[in-house]
C-alpha positions in Angstrom: 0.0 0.0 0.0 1.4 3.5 -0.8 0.7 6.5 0.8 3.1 9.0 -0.3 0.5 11.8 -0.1 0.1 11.4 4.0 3.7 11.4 4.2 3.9 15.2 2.8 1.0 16.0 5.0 2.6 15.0 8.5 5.8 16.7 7.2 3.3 19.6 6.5 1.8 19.2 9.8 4.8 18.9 12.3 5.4 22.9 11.4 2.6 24.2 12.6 0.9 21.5 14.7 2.6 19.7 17.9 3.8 16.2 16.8 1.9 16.8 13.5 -1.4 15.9 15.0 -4.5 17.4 17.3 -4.2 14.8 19.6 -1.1 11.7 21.0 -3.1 8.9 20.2 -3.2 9.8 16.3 0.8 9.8 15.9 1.8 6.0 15.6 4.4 6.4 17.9 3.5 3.3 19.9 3.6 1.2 16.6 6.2 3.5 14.5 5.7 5.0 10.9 3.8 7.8 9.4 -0.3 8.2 10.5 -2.1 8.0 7.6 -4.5 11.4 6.9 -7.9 10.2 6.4 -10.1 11.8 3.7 -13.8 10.5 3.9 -15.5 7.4 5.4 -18.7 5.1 4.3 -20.2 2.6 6.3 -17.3 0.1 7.8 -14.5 1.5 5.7 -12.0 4.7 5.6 -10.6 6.0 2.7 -7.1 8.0 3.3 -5.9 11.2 1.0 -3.9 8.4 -1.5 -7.2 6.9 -2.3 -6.3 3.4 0.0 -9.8 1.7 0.9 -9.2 0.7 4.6 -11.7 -1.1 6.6 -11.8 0.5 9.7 -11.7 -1.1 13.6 -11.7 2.4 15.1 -15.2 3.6 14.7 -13.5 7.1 15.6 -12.7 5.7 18.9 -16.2 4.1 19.4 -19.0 5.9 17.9 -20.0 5.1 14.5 -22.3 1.9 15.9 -24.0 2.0 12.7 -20.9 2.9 10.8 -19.7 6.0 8.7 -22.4 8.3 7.3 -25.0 6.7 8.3 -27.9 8.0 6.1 -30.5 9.5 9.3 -27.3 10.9 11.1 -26.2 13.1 7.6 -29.6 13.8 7.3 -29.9 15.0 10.5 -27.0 17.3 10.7 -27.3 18.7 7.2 -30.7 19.9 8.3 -29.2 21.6 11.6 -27.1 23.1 9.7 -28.9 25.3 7.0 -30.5 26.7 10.5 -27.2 27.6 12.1 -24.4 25.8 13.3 -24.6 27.8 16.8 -27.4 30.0 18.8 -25.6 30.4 22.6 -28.9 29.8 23.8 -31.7 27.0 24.6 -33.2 25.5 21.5 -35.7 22.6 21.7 -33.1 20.1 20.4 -31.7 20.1 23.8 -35.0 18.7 25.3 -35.3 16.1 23.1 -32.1 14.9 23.4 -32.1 15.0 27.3 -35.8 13.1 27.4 -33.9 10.7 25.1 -31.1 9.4 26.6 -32.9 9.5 30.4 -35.4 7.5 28.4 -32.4 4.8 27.4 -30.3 4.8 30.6 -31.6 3.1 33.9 -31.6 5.9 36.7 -30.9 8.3 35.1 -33.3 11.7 35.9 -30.8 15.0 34.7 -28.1 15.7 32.0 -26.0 18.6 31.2 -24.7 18.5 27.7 -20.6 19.4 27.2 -18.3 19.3 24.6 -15.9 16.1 25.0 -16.0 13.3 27.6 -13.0 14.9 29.0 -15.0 17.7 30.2 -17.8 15.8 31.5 -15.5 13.4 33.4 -13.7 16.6 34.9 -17.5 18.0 35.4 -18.5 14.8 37.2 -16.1 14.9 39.8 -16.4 18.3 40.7 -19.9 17.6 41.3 -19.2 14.6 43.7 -16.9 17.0 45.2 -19.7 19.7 45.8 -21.9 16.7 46.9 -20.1 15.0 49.4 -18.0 17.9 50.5 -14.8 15.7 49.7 -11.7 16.5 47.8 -10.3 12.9 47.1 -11.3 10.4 44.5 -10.1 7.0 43.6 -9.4 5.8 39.6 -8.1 3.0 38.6 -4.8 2.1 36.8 -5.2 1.3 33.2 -8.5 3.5 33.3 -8.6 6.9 31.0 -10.7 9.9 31.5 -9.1 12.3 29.1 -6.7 14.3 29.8 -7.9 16.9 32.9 -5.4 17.3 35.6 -6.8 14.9 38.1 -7.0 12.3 35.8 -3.0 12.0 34.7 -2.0 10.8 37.8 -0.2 7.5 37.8 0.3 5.0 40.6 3.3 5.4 43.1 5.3 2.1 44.8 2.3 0.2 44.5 -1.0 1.0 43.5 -2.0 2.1 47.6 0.1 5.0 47.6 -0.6 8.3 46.4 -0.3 9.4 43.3 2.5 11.3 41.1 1.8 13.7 37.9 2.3 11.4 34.7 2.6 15.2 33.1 4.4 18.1 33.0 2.0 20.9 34.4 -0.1 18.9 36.7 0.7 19.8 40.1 1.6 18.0 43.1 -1.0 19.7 44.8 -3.7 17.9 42.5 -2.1 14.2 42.4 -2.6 14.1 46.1 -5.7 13.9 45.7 -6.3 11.3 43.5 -5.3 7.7 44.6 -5.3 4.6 42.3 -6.4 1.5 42.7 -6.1 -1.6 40.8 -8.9 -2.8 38.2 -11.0 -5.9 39.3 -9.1 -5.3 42.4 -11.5 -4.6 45.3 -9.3 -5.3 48.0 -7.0 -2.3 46.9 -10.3 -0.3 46.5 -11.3 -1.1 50.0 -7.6 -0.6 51.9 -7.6 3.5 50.0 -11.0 3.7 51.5 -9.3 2.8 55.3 -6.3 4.8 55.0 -8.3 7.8 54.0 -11.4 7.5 56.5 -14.0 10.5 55.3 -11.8 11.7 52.7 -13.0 9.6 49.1 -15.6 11.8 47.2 -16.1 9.2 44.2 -14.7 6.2 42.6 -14.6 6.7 38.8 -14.1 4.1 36.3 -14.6 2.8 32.9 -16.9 0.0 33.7 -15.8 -1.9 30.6 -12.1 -0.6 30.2 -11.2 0.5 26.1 -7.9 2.0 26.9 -5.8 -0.6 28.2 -7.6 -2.6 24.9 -11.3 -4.6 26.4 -11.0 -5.2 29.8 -14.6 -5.9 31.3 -15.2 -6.4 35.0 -15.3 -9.6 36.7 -18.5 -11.4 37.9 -19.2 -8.9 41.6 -16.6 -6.2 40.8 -18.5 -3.6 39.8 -21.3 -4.5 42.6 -18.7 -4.7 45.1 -18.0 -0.9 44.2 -21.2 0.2 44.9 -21.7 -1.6 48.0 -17.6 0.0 49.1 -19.4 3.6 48.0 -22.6 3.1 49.9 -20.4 2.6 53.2 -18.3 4.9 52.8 -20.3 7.8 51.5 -18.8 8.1 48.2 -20.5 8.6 44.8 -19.8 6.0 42.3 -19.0 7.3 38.7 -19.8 5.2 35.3 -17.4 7.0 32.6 -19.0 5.4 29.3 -17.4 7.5 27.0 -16.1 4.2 25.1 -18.7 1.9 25.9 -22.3 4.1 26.7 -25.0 2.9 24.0 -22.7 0.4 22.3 -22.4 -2.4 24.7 -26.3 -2.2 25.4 -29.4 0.5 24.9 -28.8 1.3 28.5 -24.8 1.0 28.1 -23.1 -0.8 31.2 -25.6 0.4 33.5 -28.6 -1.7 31.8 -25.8 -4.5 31.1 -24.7 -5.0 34.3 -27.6 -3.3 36.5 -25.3 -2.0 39.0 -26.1 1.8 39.1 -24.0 4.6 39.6 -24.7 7.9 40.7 -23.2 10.0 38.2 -22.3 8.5 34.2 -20.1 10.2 32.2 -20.6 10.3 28.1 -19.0 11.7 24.9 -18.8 11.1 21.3 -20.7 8.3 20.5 -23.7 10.6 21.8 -22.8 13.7 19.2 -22.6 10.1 16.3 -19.2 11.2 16.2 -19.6 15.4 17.0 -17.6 17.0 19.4 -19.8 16.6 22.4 -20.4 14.7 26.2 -22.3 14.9 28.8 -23.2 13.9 32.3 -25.8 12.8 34.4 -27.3 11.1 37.5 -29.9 11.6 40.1 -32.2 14.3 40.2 -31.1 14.7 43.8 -27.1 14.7 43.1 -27.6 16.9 39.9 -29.4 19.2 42.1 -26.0 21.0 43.2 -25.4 22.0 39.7 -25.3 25.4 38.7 -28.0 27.6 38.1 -29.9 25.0 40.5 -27.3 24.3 43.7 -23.4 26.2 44.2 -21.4 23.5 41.5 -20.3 25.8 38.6 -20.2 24.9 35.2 -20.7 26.1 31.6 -20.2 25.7 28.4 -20.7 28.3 25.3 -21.5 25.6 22.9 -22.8 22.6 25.1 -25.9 21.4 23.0 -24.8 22.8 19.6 -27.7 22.2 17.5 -25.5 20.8 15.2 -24.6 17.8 17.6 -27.5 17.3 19.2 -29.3 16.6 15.9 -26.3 14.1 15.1 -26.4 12.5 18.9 -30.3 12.3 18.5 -30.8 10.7 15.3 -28.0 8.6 15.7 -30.0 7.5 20.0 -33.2 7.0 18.1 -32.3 4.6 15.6 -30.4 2.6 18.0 -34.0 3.0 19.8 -36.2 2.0 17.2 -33.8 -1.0 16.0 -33.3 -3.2 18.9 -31.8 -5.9 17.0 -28.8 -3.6 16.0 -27.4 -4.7 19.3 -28.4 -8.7 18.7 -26.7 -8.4 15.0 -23.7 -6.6 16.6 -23.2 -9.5 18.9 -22.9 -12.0 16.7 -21.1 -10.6 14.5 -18.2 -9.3 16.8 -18.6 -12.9 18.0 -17.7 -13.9 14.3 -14.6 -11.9 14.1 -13.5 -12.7 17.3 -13.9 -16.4 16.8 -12.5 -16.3 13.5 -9.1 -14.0 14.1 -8.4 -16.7 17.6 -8.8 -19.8 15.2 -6.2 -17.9 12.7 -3.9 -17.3 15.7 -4.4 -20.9 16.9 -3.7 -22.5 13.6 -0.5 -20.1 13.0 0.8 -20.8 16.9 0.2 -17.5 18.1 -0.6 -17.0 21.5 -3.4 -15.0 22.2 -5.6 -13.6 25.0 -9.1 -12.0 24.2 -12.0 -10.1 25.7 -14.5 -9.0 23.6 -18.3 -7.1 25.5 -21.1 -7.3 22.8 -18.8 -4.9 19.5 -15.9 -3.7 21.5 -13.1 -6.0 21.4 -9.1 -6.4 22.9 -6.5 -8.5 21.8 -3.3 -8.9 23.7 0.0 -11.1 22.5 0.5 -12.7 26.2 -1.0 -15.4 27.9 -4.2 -15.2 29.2 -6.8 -14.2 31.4 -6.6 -10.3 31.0 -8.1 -9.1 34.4 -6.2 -5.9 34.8 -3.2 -3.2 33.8 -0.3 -5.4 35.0 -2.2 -8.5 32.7 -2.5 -6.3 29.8 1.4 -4.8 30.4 2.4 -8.1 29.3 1.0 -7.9 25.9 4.6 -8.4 23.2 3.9 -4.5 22.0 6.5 -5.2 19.4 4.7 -8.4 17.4 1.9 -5.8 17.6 3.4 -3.2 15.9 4.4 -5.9 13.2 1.2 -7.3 12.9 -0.3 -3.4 12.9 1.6 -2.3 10.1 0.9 -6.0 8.2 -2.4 -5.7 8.3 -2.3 -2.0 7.1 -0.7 -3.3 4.0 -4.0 -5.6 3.9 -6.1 -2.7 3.9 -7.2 -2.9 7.6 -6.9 -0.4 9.9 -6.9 -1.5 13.5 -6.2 1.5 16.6 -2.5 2.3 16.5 -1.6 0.9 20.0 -1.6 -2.6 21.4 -3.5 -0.8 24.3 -7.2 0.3 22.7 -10.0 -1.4 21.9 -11.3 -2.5 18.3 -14.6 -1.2 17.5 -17.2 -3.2 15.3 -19.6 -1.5 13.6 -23.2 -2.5 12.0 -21.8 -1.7 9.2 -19.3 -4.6 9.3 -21.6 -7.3 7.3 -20.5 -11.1 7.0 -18.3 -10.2 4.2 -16.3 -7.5 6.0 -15.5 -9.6 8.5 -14.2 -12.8 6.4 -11.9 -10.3 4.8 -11.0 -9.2 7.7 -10.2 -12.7 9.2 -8.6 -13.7 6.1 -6.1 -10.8 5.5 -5.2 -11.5 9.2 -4.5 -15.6 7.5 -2.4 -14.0 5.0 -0.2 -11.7 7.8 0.5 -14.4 9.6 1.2 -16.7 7.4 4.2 -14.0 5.8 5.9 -13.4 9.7 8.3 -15.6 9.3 10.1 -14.4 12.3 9.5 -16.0 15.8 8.2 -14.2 18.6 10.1 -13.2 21.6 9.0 -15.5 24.6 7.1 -13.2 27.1 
């Protein structure tokens, strides 16, 4: 595959733009090479500025469910458009798109729109701040909340010490304040709840894990978490960024029917906009501003633009049930089909896979956990990344994110999918190294 084009843009775009690109994840630095510059999309595949045709397993980092333009979403936002692409005030949109999601999501009663997940995960905890009258919160290694200070803290000596900036800029001052715990772990959940008696105002977490690849939780973690909250007085955050609406109508609150009091959400409510949101309890909600003290505020929260993309995109997935049953099976079909290609080529191979989001890792199995998923042979990744590239697939740049079906990945995407992966295999001649 050439792409000599993409190479002249990200020489292009290292001038003027940090790294050549709008955000780390985008750069291919954890698998090497140049990041291909994409140039339009249509239902499950991609096609770059050098006119490559590349199925795509990143969905834009989770939500195009029902793939690229999507007929009812383009319709949608076309029409928002030709009204205007921003007002700074209410507009009935918002409404309709808050009476739909409260609709979808168990327990949920009030939602404030925001412009990226970041900012509703950094909006969440302030509000279990202002609600318990805590400072502290707990997250979990292997766990990411975009990229707000209390959120780039990284464990000490062990995950039951306090934390340390992972970035330049985040203050010591902050990182004290967050402590991290280890995922499906509740005995290190438990002993940072002892050694800080009063203190914990929330536990957030991805209650299915994308950024350390799929990492679910294990049968009584995430009740365990809520019963730990309940005695010690701390709110319990959902951040479903990643998996909200995908893994189930209700996301991992109507999956797992454990409910939290706060759930964090982003793109995959905009179809792909820039937008989030967050929302719990009529009663916790209550403390936000211009109802109770917690301040926050957005000039474009509930663009019209994404709020017609987020709603047409909610109500099909409301309308269509059986999206969810057809994504099921066939995520089931890929997965089954790429571990029967790794079996019959030798290669060892853990997977998780919830309903269409899926993680391999090059390591013995299970994957529980951070230090399970450290183990993954980063390198063979990268080999098999770039392999499969050459294929015309285009899996997340990083043996650490999740793959992302799509409805738009029929029977026939996936057995080319599952058969350029025979054809990789079959030409890495070179042996692994033994991890």
């Amino acid at each position: 595959m050439k792409y000599p084009y993409s190479r002249s843009l990200f020489e292009r775009a290292k001038k003027h733009i940090p790294g050549g690109v709008n955000s780390p994840a985008r750069a291919f630095k954890a698998v090497g090479g140049t990041p291909l510059f994409m140039k339009r999309a249509l239902g499950a595949c991609m096609y770059d500025e050098d006119g490559n045709e590349l199925i795509d397993y990143i969905g834009s980092w989770g939500p195009m469910i029902l793939g690229h333009c999507y007929p009812a979403v383009v319709d949608a936002v076309q029409k928002a458009v030709a009204g205007s692409t921003s007002f700074g005030t209410p507009t009935e949109l918002e409404i309709h798109m808050a009476e739909r999601v409260c609709d979808m999501v168990p327990g949920l009663e009030k939602i404030r729109m925001t412009n990226s997940g970041t900012e509703a995960c950094m909006s969440a905890i302030r509000v279990a701040r202002g609600y318990t009258g805590r400072d502290k919160i707990i997250k979990f290694e292997g766990c990411y909340h975009g990229h707000g200070d209390s959120f780039l803290i990284k464990a000490g000596s062990g995950a039951l010490t306090l934390g340390h900036p992972s970035s330049p800029g985040v203050t010591t001052g902050t990182a004290k304040d967050t402590l991290t715990a280890d995922f499906n772990n509740l005995e290190s959940v438990r002993e940072l709840l002892d050694q800080n008696p009063g203190e914990v105002a929330a536990i957030i977490l991805e209650p299915v894990a994308g950024n350390m690849g799929c990492v679910p939780p294990l049968d009584g973690f995430l009740e365990g978490l809520r019963r730990l909250c309940d005695e010690h007085g701390a709110l319990l955050i959902f951040d479903e960024v990643m998996c909200g609406f995908r893994i189930a109508r209700g996301g991992a609150v109507e999956r797992y029917g454990v409910q939290p009091d706060l759930m964090a959400y982003g793109k995959v409510i905009g179809a792909g906009m820039p937008v989030g949101a967050f929302g719990g309890s009529a009663e916790v909600m209550g403390v936000v501003a211009p109802d109770g003290p917690v301040y926050q505020a957005g000039t474009l929260s509930g663009n019209p633009v994404a709020m017609s993309a987020g709603l047409a995109l909610l109500t099909e997935l409301d309308k269509h049930p059986e999206i969810y049953g057809d994504l099921e099976k066939r995520s089931a079909a890929l997965e089954e089909g790429l571990a029967d290609v790794f079996d019959r080529h030798g290669i060892t191979v853990a997977r998780n896979r919830v309903g269409s989001m899926l993680g391999f890792f090059f390591c013995e199995g299970p994957i529980h956990s951070f230090s399970d998923v450290s183990r993954t042979d980063t390198e063979f990744f990268a080999r098999f990344f770039h392999a499969m590239l050459e294929e015309g697939v285009y899996l997340p740049p990083s043996a650490y994110e999740a793959w992302f079906v799509s409805h738009a990945h029929d029977n026939q995407i996936i057995r080319k999918t599952v058969d350029a992966a025979d054809r990789v295999l079959s030409n890495i001649k070179q042996s692994r190294p033994a991890r």
